[in-house]
C-alpha positions, 0 to 999 in steps of 0.5 A, spaced: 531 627 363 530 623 368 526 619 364 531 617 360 536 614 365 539 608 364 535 608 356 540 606 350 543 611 346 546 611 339 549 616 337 553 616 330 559 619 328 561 619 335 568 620 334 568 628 333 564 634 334 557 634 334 557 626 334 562 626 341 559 632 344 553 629 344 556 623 347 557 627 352 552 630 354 547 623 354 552 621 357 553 625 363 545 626 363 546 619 365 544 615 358 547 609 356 551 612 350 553 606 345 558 611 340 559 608 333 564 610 329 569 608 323 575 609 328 574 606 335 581 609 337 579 615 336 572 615 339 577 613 346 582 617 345 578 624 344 570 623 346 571 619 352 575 624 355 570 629 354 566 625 359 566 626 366 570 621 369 565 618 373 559 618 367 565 615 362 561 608 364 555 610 362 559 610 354 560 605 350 564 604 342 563 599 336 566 600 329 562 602 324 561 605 318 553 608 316 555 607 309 557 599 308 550 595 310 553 590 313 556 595 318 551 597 321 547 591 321 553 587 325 554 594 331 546 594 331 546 586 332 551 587 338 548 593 340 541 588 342 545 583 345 549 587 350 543 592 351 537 589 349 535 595 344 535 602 342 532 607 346 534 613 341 538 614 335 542 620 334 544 619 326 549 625 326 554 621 321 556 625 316 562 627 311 564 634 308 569 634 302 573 641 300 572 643 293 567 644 288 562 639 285 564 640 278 571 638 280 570 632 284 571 624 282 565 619 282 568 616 287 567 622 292 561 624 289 559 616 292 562 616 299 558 623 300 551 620 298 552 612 302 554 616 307 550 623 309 543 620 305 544 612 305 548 612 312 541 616 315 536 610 312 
């Protein structure tokens, strides 16, 4: 991992699960990791925490959200100006809705789709 210390990483739905534990480990392997996530409050309040302390500088948040293009236009935007580029990208951003398919509105059929396949592109 060497090689990778001090690269830019950006992981995508960083605020819980797959998304925070990789924030961690990137981090504490000594990547820079841009964490970016609807909720900025919750990226602080439980990925962070599951960082090292003395690795939690090497971890950043910004909001946003992979299904609206703009979102992602202004954090990536900010991303540049602060860090000159993306090393790796991580698109771990996704959604799950408890129900089934027959059942479910347009509405949640939509933010699944903008989020878990267009969110990815």
């Amino acid at each position: 991992m060497e090689r990778w210390t001090n690269k830019i990483a950006v992981v995508t739905g960083a605020s819980a699960g797959i998304g925070a534990a990789t924030c961690k480990s990137l981090a504490e392997k000594g990547m820079i990791v841009v964490g970016l996530a609807r909720r900025v409050e919750t990226m602080e309040s439980q990925t962070r925490p599951l960082i090292a302390k003395e690795f939690q500088r090497n971890f950043y948040t910004h909001k946003c959200d992979v299904s609206d293009e703009k979102s992602v236009k202004t954090a990536f935007a900010w991303i540049v100006k602060n860090f000159g580029g993306v090393d790796v990208l991580v698109n771990n951003a996704g959604i799950a809705k408890t129900g089934r398919i027959v059942d479910a509105d347009e509405s949640m059929l939509r933010d699944t789709i903008n989020i878990n396949v267009l969110g990815v592109v």
